[in-house]
Backbone as JSON, one array per atom type, in Angstrom:
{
  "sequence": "XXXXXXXXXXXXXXXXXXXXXXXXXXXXXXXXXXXXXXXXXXXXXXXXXXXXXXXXXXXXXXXXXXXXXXXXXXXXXXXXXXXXXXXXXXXXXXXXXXXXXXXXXXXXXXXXXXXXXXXXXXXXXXXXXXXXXXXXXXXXXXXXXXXXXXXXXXXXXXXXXXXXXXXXXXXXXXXXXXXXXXXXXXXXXXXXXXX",
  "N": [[72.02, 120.31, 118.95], [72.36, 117.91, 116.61], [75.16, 115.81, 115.37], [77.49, 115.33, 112.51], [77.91, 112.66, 112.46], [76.39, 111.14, 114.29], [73.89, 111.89, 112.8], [74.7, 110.69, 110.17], [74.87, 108.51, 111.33], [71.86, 108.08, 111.72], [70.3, 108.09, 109.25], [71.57, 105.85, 108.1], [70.93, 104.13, 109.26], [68.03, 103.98, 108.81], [67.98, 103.68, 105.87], [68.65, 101.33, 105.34], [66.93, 99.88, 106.79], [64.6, 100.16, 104.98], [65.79, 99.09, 102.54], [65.65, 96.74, 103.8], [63.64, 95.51, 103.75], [62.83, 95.06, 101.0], [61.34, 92.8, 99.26], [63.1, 89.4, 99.02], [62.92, 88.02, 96.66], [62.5, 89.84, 94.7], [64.78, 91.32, 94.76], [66.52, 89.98, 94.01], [66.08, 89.55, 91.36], [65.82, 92.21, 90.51], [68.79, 92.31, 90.66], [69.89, 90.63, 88.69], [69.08, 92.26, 86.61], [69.88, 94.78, 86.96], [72.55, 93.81, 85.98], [72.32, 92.98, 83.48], [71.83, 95.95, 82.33], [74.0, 97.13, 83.38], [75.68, 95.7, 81.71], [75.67, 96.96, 78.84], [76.5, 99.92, 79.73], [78.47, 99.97, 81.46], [81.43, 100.38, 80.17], [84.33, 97.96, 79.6], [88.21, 97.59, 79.46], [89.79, 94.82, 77.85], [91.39, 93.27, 80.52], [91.43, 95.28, 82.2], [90.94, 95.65, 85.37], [88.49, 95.24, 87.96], [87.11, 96.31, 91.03], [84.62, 94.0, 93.13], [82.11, 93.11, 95.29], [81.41, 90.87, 97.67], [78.02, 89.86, 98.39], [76.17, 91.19, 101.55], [73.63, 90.77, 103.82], [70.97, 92.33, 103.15], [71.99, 93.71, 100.75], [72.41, 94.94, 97.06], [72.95, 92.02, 95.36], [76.27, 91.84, 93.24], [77.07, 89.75, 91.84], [76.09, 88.81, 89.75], [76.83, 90.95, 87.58], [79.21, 91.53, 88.05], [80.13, 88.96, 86.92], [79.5, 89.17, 84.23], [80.42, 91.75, 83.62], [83.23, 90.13, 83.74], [83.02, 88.75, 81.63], [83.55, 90.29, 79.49], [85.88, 90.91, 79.85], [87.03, 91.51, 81.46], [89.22, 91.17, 84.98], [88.73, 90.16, 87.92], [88.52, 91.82, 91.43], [87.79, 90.88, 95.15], [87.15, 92.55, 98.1], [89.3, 92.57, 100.73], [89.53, 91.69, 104.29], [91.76, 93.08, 105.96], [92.62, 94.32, 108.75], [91.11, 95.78, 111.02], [91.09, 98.5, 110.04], [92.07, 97.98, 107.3], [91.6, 96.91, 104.17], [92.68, 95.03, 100.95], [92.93, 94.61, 98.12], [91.87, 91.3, 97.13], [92.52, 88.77, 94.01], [90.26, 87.39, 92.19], [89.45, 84.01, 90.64], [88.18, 81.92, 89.25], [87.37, 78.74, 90.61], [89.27, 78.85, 93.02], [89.54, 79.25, 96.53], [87.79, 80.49, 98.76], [87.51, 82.39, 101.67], [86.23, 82.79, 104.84], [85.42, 86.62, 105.96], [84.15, 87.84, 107.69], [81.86, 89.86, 109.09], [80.03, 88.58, 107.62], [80.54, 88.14, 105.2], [83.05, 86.54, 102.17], [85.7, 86.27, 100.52], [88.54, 86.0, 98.69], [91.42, 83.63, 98.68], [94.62, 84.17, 101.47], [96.51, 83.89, 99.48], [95.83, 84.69, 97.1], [96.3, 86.75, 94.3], [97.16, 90.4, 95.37], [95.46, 93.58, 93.79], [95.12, 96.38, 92.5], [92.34, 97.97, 92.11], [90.78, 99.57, 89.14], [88.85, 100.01, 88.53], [85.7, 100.46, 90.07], [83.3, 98.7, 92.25], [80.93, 99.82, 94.72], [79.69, 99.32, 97.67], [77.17, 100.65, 99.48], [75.75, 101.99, 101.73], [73.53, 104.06, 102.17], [72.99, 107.28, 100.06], [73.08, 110.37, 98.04], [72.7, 112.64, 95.73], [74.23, 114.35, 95.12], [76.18, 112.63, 94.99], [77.32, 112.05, 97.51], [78.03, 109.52, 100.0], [76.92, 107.16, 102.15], [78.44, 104.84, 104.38], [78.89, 101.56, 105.89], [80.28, 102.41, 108.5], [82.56, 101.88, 109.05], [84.74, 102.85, 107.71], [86.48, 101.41, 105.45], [86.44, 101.34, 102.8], [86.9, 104.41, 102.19], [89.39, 104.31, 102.97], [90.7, 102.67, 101.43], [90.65, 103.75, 99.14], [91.83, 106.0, 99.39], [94.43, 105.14, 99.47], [95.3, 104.3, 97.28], [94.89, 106.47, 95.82], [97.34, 107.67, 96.84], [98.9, 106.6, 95.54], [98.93, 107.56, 92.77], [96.75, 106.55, 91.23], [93.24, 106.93, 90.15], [90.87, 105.34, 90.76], [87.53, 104.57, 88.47], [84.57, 105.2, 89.9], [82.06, 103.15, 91.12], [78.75, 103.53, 92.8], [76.8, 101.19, 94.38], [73.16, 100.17, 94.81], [69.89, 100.52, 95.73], [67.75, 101.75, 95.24], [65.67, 103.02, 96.64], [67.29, 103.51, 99.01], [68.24, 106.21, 98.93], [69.23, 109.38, 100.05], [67.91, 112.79, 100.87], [70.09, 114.33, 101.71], [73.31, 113.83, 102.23], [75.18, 114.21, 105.36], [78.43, 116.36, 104.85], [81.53, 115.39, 105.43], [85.08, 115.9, 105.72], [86.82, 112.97, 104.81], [85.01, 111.72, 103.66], [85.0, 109.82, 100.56], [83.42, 111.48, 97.41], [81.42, 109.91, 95.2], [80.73, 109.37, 91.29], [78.77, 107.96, 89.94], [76.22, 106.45, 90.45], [74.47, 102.78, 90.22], [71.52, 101.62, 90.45], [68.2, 100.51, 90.54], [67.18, 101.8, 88.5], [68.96, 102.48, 86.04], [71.62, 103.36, 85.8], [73.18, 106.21, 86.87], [74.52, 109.1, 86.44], [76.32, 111.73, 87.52], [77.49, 115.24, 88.4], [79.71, 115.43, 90.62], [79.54, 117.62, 94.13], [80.68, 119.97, 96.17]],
  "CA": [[72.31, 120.12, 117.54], [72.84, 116.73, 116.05], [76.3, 115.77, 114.76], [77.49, 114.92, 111.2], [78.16, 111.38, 112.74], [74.67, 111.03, 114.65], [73.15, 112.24, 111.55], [75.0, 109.85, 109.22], [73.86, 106.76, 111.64], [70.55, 107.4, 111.46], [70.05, 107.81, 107.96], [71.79, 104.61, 107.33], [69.69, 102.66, 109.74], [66.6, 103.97, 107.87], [67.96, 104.08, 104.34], [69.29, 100.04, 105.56], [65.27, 99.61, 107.2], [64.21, 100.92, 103.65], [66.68, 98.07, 101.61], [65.52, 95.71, 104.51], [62.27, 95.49, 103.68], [62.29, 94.8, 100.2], [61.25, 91.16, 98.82], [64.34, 89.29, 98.16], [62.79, 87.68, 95.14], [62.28, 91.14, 93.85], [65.77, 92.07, 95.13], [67.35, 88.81, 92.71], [65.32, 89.8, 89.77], [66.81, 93.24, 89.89], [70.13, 92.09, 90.57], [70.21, 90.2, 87.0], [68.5, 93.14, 85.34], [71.09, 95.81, 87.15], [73.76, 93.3, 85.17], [72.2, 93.65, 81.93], [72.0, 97.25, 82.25], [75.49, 97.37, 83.24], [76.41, 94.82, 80.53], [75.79, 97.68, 78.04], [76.93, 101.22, 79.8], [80.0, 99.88, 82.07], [82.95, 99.52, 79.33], [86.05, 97.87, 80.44], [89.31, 97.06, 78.9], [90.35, 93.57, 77.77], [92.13, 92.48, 81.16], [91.02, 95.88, 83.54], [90.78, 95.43, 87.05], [87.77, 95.52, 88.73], [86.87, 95.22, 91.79], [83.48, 93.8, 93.4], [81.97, 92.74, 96.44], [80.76, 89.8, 97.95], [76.9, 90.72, 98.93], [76.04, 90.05, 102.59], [72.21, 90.85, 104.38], [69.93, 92.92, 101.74], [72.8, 94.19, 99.36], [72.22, 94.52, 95.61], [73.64, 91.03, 94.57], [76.64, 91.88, 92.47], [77.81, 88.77, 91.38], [76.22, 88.96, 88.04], [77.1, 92.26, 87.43], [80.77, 90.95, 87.81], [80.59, 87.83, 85.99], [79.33, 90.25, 83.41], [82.48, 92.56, 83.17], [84.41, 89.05, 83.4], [83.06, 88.09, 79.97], [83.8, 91.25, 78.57], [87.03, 90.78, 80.15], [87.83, 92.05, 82.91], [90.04, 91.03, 85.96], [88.06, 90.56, 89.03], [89.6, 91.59, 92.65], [87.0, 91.32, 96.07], [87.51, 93.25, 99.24], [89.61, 91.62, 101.73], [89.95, 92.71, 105.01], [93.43, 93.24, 106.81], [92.57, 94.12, 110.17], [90.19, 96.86, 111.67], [91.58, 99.49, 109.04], [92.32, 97.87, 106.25], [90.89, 96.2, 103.13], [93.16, 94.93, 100.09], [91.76, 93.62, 97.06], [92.3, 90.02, 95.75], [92.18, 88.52, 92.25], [88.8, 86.15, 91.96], [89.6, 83.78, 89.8], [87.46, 80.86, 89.53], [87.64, 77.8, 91.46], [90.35, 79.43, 94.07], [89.48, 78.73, 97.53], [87.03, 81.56, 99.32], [87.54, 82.64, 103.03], [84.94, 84.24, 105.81], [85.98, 87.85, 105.28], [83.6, 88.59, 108.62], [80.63, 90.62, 108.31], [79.15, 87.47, 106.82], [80.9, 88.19, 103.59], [83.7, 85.97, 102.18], [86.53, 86.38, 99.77], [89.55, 85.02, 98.12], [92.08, 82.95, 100.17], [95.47, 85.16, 101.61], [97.3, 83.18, 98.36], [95.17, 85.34, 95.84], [97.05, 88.49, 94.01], [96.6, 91.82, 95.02], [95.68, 93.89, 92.91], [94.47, 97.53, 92.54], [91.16, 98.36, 90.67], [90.63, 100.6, 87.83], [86.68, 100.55, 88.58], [85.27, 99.93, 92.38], [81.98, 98.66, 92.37], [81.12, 100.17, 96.07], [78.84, 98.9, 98.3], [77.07, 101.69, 100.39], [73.92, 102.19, 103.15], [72.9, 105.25, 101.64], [73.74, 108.35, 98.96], [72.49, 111.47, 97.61], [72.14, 113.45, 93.87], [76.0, 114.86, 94.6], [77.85, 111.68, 95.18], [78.04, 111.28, 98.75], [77.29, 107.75, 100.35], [77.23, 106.64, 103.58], [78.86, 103.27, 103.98], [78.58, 101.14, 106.88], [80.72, 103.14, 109.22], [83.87, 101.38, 109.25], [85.88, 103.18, 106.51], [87.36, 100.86, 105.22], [86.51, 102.11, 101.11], [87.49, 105.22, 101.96], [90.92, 104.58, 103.4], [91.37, 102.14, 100.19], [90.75, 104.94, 98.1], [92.68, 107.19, 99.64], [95.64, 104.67, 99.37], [95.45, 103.98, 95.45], [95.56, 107.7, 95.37], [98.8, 107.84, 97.27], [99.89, 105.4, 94.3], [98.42, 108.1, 91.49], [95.76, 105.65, 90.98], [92.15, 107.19, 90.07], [89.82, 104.19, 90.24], [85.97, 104.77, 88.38], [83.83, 104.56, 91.07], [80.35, 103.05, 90.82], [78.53, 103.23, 94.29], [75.61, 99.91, 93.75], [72.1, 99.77, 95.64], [68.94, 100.43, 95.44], [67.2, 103.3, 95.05], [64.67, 102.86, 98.15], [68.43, 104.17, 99.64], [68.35, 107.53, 98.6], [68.73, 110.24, 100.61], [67.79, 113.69, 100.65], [71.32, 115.19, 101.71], [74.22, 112.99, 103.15], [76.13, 115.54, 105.67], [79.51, 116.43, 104.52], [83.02, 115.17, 106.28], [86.6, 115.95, 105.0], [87.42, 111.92, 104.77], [84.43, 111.24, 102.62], [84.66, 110.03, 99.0], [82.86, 111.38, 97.31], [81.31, 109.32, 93.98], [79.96, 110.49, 90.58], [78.14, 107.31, 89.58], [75.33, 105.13, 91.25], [74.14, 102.02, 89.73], [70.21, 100.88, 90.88], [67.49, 99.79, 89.54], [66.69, 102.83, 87.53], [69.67, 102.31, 85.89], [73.77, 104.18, 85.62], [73.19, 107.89, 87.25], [75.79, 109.96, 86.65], [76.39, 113.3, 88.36], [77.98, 115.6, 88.95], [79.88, 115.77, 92.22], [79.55, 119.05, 94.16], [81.13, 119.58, 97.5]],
  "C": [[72.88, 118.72, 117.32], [74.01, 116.98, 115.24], [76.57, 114.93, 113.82], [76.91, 113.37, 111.75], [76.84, 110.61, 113.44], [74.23, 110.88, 113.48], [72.85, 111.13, 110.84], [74.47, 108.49, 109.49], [72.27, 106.52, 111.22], [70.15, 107.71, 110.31], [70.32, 107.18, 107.81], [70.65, 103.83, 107.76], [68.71, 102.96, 108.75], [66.85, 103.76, 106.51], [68.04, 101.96, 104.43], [67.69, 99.21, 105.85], [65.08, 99.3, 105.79], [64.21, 99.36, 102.87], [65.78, 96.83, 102.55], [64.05, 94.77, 103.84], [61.81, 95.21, 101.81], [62.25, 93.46, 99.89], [62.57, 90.92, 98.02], [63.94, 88.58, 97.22], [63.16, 88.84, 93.92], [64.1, 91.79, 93.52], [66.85, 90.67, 93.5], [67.33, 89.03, 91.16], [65.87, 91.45, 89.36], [68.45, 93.22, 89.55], [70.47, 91.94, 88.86], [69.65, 91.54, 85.89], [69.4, 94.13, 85.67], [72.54, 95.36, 86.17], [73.35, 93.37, 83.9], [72.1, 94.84, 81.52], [73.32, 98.08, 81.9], [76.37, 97.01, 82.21], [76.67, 96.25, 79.39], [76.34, 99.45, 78.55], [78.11, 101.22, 80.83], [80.53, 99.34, 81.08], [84.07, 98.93, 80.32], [86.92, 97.35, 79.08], [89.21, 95.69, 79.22], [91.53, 93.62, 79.46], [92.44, 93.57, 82.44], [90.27, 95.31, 84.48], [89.88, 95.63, 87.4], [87.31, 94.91, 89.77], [85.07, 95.23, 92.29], [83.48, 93.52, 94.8], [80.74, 91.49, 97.27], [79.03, 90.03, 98.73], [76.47, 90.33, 100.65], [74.66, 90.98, 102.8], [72.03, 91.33, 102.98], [70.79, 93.42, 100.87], [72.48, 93.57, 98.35], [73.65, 93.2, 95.35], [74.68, 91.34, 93.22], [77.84, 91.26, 91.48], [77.56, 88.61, 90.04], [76.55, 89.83, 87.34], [78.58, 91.88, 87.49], [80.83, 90.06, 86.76], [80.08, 88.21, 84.04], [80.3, 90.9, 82.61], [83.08, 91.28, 83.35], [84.08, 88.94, 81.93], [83.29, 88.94, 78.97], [85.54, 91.58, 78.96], [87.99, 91.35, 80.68], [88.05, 91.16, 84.05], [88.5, 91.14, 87.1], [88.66, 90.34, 90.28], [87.74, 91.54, 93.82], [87.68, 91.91, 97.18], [88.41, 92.03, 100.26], [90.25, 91.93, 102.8], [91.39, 92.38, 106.58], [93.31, 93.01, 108.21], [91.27, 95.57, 110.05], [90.25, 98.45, 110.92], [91.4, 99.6, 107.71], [91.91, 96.5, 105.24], [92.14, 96.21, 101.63], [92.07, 94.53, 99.32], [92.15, 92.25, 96.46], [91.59, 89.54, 94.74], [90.91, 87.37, 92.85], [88.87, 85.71, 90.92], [89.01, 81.79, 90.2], [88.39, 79.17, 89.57], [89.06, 77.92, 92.6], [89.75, 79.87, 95.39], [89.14, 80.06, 98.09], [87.31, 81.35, 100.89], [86.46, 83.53, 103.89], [86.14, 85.34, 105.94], [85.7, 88.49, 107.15], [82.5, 89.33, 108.43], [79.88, 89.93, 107.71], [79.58, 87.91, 105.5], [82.1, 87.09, 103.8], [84.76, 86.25, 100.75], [87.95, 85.64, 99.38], [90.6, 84.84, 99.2], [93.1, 83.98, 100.09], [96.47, 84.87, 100.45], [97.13, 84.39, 96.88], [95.79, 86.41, 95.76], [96.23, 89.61, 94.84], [96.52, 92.67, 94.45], [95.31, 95.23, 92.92], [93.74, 97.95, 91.46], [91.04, 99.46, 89.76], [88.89, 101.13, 87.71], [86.51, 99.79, 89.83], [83.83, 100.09, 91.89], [81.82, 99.01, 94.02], [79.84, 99.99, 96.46], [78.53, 100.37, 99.23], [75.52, 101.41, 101.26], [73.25, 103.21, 102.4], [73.61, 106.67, 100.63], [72.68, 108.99, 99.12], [72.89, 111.62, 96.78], [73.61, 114.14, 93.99], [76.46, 114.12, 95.0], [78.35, 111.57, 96.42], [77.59, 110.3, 99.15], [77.86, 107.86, 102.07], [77.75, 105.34, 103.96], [78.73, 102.69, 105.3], [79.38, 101.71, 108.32], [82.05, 102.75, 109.98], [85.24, 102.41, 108.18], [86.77, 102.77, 105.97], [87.97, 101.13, 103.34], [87.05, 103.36, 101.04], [88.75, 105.33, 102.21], [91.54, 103.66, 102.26], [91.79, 103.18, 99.45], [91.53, 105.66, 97.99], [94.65, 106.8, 99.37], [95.72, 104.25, 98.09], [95.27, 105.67, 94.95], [96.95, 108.21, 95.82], [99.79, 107.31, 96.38], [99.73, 106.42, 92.8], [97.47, 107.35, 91.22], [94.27, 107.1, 91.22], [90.93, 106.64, 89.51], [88.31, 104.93, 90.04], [85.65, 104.26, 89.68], [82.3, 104.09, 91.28], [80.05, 103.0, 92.32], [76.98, 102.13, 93.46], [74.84, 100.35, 95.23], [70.78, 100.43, 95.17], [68.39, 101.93, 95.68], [66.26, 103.81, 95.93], [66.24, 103.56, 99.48], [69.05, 105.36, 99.28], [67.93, 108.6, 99.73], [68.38, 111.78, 100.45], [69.55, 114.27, 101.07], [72.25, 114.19, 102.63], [75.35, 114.29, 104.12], [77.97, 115.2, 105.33], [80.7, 116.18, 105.47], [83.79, 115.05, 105.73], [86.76, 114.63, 104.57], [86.41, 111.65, 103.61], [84.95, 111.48, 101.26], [84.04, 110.19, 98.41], [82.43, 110.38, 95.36], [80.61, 109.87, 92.51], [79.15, 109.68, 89.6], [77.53, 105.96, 90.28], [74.49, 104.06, 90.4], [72.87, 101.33, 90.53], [69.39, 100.58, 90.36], [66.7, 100.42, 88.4], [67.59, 103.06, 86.56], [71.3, 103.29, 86.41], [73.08, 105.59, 85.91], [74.29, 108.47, 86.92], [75.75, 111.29, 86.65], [77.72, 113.82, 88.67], [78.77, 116.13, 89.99], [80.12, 116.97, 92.45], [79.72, 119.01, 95.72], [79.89, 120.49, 98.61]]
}
């Protein structure tokens, strides 16, 4: 019998194959059209927090999709990662000095606020139709999460990617978060989560 954790790898690889494989022209041209999508069905508050993430290999580009919610005026924090655990978020606030993050991503220098989001754009490998995702297999989103709920904090959660990353059933593990809105190129899903 294969185990959750088996399982979960190899659906990413393939759901990650899947993403791999699409033309990144194609992948740019959705990006900007996922941000005009978003422009109109993500609200934010004048001067809510959100955070984003710097895109690295085939990830949906969601830099316009941020600079988006900035003009509607929102706060923007990116991931930034602590050590082997842990991920804060700092403020992105233009022209303020970017650092390699690792992972080939990069984010704001150790100077930049931290801040805690009110909406998590979430990067993932793969999901399913009740809100679970598979993320690259570090946990580093879910142990955020779990620590802005230790604060009362209950950040929106968008999970972003593409829809070629859909799976039929993600297997279930106590630690997972699960999410109740995916953003791809079909546009804003929202579901119901169901354990």
């Amino acid at each position: 019998m294969t185990s959750s954790k088996d399982l979960k790898k190899q659906l990413r690889k393939e759901a990650l194959a899947r993403r791999d494989a699409l033309d990144e022209f194609w992948r740019v041209e959705i990006a900007l059209e996922m941000a005009e999508t978003a422009r109109d069905e993500i609200a934010v508050e004048h001067g809510q927090i959100v955070s984003g993430f710097w895109p690295m290999r085939s990830e949906v580009d969601v830099r316009p999709l941020m600079f988006a919610l900035r003009e509607k005026g929102a706060r923007l924090c990116l991931p930034a990662i602590l050590d082997k655990t842990t991920i804060v978020f700092r403020e992105l606030v233009r022209g303020a000095p970017m650092v390699e993050m690792g992972f080939g991503t990069v984010g704001p220098h150790d100077e930049a606020e931290v801040l805690d989001p009110s909406l998590m754009l979430i990067p993932l490998a793969a999901f399913d139709a009740r809100g679970h995702r598979i993320g690259y297999g570090a946990g580093y989103y879910d142990r955020a999460i779990a620590r802005l709920a230790d604060k009362g904090l209950t950040p929106r959660l968008i999970g972003i990617a593409f829809d070629c990353q859909e799976v039929g059933q993600v297997p279930d593990e106590n630690h997972d978060v699960i999410i109740s809105e995916i953003l791809t190129e079909s546009g804003l899903r929202r579901f119901t989560p169901q354990l």
